[in-house]
C-alpha positions in Angstrom: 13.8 39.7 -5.4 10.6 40.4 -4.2 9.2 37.0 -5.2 11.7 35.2 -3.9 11.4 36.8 -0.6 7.7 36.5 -0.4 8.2 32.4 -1.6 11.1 31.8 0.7 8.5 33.5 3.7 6.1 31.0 2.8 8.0 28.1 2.0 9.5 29.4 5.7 5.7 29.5 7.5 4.8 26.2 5.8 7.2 24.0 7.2 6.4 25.2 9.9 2.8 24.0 9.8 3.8 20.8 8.6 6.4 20.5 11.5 3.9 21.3 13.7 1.4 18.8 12.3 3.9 16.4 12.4 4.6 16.6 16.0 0.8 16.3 16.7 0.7 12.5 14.9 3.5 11.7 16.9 2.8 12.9 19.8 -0.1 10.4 20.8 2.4 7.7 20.3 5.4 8.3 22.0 2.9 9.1 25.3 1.5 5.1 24.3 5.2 4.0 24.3 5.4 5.9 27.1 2.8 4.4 29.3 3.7 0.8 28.0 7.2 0.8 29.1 6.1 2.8 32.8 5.6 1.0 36.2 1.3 0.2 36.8 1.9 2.7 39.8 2.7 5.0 37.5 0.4 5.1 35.1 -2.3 4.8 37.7 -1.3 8.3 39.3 -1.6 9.7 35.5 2.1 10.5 35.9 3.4 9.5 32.7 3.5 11.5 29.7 5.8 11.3 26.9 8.9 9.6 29.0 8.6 6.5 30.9 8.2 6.7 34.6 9.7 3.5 36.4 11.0 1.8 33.3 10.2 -1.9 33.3 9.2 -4.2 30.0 7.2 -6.6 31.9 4.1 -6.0 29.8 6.2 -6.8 26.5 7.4 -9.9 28.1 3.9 -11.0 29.3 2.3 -10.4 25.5 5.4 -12.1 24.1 5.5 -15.2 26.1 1.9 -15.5 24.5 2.9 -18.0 21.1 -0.2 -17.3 19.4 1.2 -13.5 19.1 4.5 -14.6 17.7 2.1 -16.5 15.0 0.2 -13.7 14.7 2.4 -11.6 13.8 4.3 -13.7 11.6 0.8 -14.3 9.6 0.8 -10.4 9.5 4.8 -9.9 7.7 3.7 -13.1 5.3 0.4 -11.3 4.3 1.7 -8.0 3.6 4.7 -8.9 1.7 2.8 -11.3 -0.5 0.2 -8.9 -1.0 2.8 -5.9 -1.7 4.7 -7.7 -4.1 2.3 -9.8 -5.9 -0.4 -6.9 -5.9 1.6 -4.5 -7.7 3.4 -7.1 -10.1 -0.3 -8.0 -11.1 -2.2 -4.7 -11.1 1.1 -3.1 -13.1 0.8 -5.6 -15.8 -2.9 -4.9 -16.1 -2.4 -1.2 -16.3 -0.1 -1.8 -18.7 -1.7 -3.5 -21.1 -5.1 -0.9 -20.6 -3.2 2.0 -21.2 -2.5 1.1 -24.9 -6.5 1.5 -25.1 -8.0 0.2 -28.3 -7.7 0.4 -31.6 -4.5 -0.6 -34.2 -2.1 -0.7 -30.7 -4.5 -1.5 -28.1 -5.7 -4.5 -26.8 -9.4 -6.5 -28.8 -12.2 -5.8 -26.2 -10.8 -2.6 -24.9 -14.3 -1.3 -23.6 -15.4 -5.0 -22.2 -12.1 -5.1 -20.0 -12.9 -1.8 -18.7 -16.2 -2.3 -18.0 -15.6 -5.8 -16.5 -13.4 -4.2 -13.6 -15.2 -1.5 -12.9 -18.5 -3.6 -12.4 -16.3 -6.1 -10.5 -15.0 -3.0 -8.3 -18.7 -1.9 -7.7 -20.1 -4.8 -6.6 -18.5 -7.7 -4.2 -19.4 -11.3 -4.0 -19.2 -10.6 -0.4 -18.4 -12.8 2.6 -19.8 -16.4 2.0 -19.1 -16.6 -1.9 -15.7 -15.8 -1.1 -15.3 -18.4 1.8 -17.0 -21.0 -0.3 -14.5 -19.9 -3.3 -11.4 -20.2 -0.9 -12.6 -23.6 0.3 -13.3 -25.0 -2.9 -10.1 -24.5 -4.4 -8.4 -26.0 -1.2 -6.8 -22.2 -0.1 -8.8 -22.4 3.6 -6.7 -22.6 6.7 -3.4 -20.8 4.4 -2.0 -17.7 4.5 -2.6 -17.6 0.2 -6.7 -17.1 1.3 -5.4 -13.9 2.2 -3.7 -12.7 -0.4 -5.2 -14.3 -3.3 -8.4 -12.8 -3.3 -7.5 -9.3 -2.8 -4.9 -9.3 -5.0 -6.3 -7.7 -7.8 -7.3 -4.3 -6.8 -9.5 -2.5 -9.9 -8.8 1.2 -7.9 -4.8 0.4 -8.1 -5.4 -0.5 -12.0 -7.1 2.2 -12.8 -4.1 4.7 -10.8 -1.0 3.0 -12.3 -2.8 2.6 -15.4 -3.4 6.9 -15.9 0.3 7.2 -14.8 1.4 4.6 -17.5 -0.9 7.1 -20.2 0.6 10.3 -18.7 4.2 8.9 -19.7 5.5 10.1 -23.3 4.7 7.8 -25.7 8.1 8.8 -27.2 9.9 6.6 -25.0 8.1 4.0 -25.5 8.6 4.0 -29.4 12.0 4.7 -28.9 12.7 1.6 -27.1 10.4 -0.1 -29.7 12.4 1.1 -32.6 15.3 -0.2 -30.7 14.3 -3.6 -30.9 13.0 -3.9 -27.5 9.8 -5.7 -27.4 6.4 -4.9 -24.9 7.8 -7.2 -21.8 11.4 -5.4 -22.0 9.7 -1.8 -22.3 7.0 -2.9 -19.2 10.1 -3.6 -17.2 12.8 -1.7 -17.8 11.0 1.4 -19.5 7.3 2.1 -17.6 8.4 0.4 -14.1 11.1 2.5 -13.6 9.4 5.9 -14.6 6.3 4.7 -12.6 8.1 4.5 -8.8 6.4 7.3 -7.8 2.5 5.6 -8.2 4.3 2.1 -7.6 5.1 3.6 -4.3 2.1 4.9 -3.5 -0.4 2.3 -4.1 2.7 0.1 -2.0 2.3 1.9 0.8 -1.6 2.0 0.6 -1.6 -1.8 0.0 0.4 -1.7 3.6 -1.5 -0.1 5.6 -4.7 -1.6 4.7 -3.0 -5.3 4.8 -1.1 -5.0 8.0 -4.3 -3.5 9.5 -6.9 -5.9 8.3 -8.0 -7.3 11.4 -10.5 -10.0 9.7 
């Protein structure tokens, strides 16, 4: 009883906290909305703060007349939902087939695979190799000189790759001695237990697509 007091007093206390840190990440944006959908007059006498103050949307109709932000934009949806889906159908598969390691069930050249992303994740051909690269194979002036590049990210590998060894081998054997062969257990045995990391590095590869400005 007395645990369960003193756990539902801090469960209690820390959402709380959390509530509270919520509200200060939201906060800053709702006083942004705020000022964008406000009358000049009223932003100038610094009277806005986190509801609009002479409501008008003539500064979202000014940037949206603007076609080049339309495109923009558009470049921006393509980019991260080619990256999202192709980057974690890609880095998966590769952490798939590195978590059986070496050996009897592992892959030939175990050690050289590893090593060979993690040198290719310290070091970067950096920004002229890889504008010569994309030109060369006729990707320039395309939204796939976006995506292609970046797709394979060695730091993603490596994450999904840890989850996939974490799982029980069990299941795996089981679905084995079931007939099922390594593409059937990749997709309907280690995908489906593996939402959790899928979803993270998802979201990761989100945020850094929809906010690469270069």
């Amino acid at each position: 009883m007395g645990m369960t007091s003193k756990f539902s007093a801090f469960q209690f206390i820390n959402n709380i906290l959390m509530i509270i840190l919520a509200a200060l990440c939201i906060v800053p944006f709702l006083h942004v909305l705020s000022l964008s959908l406000s009358s000049s007059e009223a932003v100038s006498a610094n009277e806005v703060t986190f509801w609009p103050v002479g409501l008008n949307f003539s500064s979202y109709m000014k940037a949206f007349e603007d076609t080049q932000l339309i495109s923009s934009i558009w470049v921006s949806i393509q980019r991260t939902f080619l990256s999202v889906t192709l980057g974690l159908l890609v880095n998966s598969m590769a952490a798939y087939v590195l978590s059986k390691g070496g050996g009897r069930n592992g892959i030939a050249g175990y050690k050289f695979f590893v090593g060979f992303f993690i040198v290719a994740m310290l070091f970067h051909g950096g920004m002229i190799p890889t504008y010569l690269v994309v030109t060369k194979i006729g990707l320039y002036n395309s939204v796939w000189a976006l995506v292609l590049p970046t797709m394979v990210n060695v730091f993603f590998i490596i994450l999904i790759m840890n989850f996939f060894k974490a799982l029980p081998k069990e299941l795996e054997e089981a679905a084995h001695m079931d007939g099922a062969g390594y593409w059937r257990v990749y997709l309907k045995v280690m995908l489906p237990l593996s939402m959790p990391v899928l979803a993270t590095v998802g979201l990761f590869t989100v945020v850094a697509e929809w906010n690469e400005w270069f």
